[in-house]
N, C-alpha and C positions, 0 to 999 in steps of 0.2 A: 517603127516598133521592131524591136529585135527575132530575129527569128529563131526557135527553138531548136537546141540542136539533136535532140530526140522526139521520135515521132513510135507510132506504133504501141504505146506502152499498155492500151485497153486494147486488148485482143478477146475475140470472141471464140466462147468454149465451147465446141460442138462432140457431144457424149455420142462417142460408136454407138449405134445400135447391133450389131455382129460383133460379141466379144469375147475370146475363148478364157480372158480371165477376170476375174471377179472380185472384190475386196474378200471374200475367204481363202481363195488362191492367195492372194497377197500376203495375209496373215500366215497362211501356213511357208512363204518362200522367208518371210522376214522376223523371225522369232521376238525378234525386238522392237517390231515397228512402233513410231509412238505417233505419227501423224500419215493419214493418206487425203492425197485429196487429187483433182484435177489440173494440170497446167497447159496450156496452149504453147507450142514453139512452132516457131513458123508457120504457124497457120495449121496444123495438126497436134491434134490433143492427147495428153500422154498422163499417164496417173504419176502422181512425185509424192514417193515415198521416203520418208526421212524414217532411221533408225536411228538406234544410241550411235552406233561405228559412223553413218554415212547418210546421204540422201539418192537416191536415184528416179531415175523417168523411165519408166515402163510402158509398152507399147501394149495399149487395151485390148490388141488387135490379135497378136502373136501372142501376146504375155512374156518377150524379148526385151531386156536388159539395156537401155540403151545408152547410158551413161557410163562413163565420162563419158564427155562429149571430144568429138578428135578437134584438130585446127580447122577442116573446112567446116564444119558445123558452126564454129565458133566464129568464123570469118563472116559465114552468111548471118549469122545471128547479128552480129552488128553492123553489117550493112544493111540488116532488115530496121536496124532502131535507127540508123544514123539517118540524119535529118539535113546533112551538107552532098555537097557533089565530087570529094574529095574520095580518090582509093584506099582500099587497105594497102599500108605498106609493110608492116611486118604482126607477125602473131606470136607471141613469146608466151610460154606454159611457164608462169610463176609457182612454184610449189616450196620455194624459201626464201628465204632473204628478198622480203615484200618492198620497192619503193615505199616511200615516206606516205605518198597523197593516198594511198589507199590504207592508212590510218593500220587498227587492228579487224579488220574483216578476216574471216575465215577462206585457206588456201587448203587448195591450188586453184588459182584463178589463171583466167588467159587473160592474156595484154592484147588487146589491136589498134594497132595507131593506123591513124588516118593521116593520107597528104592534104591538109587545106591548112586555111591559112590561121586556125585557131590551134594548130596542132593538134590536136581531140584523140584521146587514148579514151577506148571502153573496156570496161573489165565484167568479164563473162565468168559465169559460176558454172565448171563443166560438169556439176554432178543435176545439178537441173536448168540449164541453158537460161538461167536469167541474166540480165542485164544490172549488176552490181550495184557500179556507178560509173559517172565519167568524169575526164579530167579535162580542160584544156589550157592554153595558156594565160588567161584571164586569168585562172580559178588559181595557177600555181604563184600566177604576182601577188593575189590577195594574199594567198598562204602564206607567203614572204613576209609581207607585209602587218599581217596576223604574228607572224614570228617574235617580230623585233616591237610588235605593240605590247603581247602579253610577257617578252622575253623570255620564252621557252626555247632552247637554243637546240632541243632535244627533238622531243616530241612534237612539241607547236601544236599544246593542246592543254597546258597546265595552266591556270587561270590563277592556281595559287601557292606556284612556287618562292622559294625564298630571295632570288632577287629581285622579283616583282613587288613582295610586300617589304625589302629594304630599299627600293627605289619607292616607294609610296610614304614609307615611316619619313624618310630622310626629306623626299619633296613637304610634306605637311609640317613638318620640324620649320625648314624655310617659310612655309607661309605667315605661322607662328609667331617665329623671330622676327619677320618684315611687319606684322601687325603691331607687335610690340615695342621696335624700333621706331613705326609709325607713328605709335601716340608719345613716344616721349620725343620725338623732332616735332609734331604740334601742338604740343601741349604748352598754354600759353606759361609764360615767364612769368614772377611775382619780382617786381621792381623789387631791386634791394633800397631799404632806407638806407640814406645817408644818414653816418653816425653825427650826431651833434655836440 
């Protein structure tokens, strides 16, 4: 049985009892909030408040700002989920021009690849230290493979673009023709009479 390359992903929320800030402090620092709720990172629990502008993680503790998160947070954060024995090898802060495999997710995300032998890149959301998704090199052959299935040469996610439904019309044309061709090759002969 294969083994999982993320571990960690049910983390237990433990609510401070010592808290200098409160869901009406919140309200009053974020004019716009439209959601708050509790998120656990690393093992210490941080309120994650999303506005219209942004999301941040606030520390219940201080009521201290803790978001974006830097590269070492974002390092430990995925060697907290990664579930191989391979190191971080580089941490790259994406805020444009997103790789393909992370589709259209919202940026700026951090990249951390990992040395093992699946190549395994996690993508960390530094405005509340979640863990995206991840990629490794399985998932990029599918992709591939996905490509040239649905022939989206682009995206590699249109399911019904136009050379897909002119290679579909033009294949079902053939089958057609080869059905039709097939009954007049067996269709039996009427002897001709001979004239008398």
């Amino acid at each position: 049985m294969a083994t999982p390359l993320v571990k960690n992903m049910q983390q237990l929320i433990t609510v401070p009892t010592a808290t200098d800030t409160g869901i009406a402090d919140l309200h009053t620092r974020f004019p716009t909030v439209q959601d708050i709720g509790l998120r656990s990172v690393l093992g210490k629990t941080f309120y994650a408040v999303s506005t219209l502008e942004n999301r941040y993680l606030v520390d219940p503790v201080t009521g201290d700002v803790v978001s974006p998160l830097g590269e070492q947070s974002a390092r430990e954060i995925a060697e907290f989920h990664f579930n191989g024995d391979g190191p971080v090898i580089a941490a790259t802060l994406i805020s444009s021009d997103p790789p393909r495999e992370i589709g259209s997710r919202r940026l700026p995300l951090w990249r951390i690849d990992f040395d093992d032998r699946y190549s395994t890149t996690f993508y960390i959301d530094p405005d509340n230290g979640r863990l995206v998704t991840r990629r490794h090199q399985y998932w990029r052959i599918f992709d591939f493979l996905w490509m040239l299935h649905i022939m989206d040469y682009v995206n590699r996610d249109d399911v019904h673009n136009l050379l897909l439904k002119t290679a579909q019309i033009t294949g079902l044309t053939f089958v057609l023709t080869g059905f039709w061709l097939l009954y007049f090759r067996l269709k039996p002969r009427r002897k001709q009479r001979r004239a008398r």
